[in-house]
C-alpha positions, 0 to 999 in steps of 0.5 A, a space after each residue: 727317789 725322783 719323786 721325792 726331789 721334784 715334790 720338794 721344789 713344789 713344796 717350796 713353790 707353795 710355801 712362796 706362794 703362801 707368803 707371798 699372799 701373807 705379804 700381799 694381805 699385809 700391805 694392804 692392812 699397812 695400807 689402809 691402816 696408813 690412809 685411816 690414820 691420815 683421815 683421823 688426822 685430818 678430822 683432828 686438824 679440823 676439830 682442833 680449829 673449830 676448838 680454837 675459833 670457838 674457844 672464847 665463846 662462853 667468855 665471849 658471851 658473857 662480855 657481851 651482857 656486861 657490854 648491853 649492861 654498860 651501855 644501857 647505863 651509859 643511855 640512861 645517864 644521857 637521858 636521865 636528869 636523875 643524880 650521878 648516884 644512880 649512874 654510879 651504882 649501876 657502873 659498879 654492879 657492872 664492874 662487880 659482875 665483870 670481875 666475877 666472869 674474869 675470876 671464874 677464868 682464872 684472872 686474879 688482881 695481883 695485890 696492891 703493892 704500895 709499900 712493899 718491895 720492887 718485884 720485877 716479876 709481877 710489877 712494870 716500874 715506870 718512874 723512880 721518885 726520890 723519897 726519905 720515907 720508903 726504904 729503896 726499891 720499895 713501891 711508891 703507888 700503882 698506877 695501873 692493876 696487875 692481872 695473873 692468869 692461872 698463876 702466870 702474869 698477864 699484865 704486870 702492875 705499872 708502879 712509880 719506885 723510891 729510890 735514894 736521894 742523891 743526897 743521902 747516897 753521896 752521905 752514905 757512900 762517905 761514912 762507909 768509907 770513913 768506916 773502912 
């Protein structure tokens, strides 16, 4: 019966001994698993700021030949006794051209808004005008375009507003209260 006591605790011994290399073997996977996932980390941190620094870069390009294409216009319309006409056209090829690398980003114009009710969430109002025939609140003229970008306003458009003549605000306030 001794026996059968005195190799219990060496049972238990063993065991504690087997667990405790499982333990052991365990940390050291939770620590090398900690320091790869550091390293992937920091190599994302990396690539994520060269994706910023160079993000632009295609855009960027092609700015740069519409910027070579305007100032060659600009030298030749320096140098050329040749009529504005040409001068123009190749301005407008340039703009044209410009325009189609902001579209192909997602830039759109917001439509012109001349006649068309005050929106403050795509139109900067920048004067008011007392006009008779706009109806109040409505778009006068732009003065500057709007740009949305992916469906998010980038630059609102800068426009000058109707509003009522004082005149006819002080006329319309009496007749309401002639009604009432």
């Amino acid at each position: 019966m001794v026996d059968a006591k005195d190799s219990e605790p060496e049972k238990f011994e063993l065991l504690l001994e087997n667990e405790k290399k499982r333990s052991e073997d365990y940390l050291n996977r939770l620590k090398y698993l900690q320091a790869d996932f550091e390293n992937v980390k920091k190599r994302l941190d990396r690539e994520m700021e060269q994706v910023k620094c160079y993000a632009n870069e295609r855009i960027i390009m092609q700015l740069l030949d519409i910027i070579d294409e305007l100032e060659l216009a600009v030298k030749n319309g320096e140098i050329s006794s040749q009529s504005t006409q040409s001068l123009l056209e190749g301005i407008e090829m340039t703009l044209k051209k410009l325009r189609k690398v902001l579209e192909q980003e997602g830039v759109s114009e917001i439509p012109n808004p001349e006649g068309k009710p005050f929106d403050a969430s795509l139109h900067n109002a920048i004067a008011t005008e007392e006009r008779e025939d706009f109806a109040e609140s409505t778009v006068i003229d732009q003065i500057r375009k709007g740009y949305i970008l992916r469906g998010r306003v980038i630059r609102p458009s800068i426009v000058r507003v109707a509003v009522r003549s004082k005149n006819q605000s002080n006329e319309n306030n009496k007749m309401e209260e002639k009604q009432e």
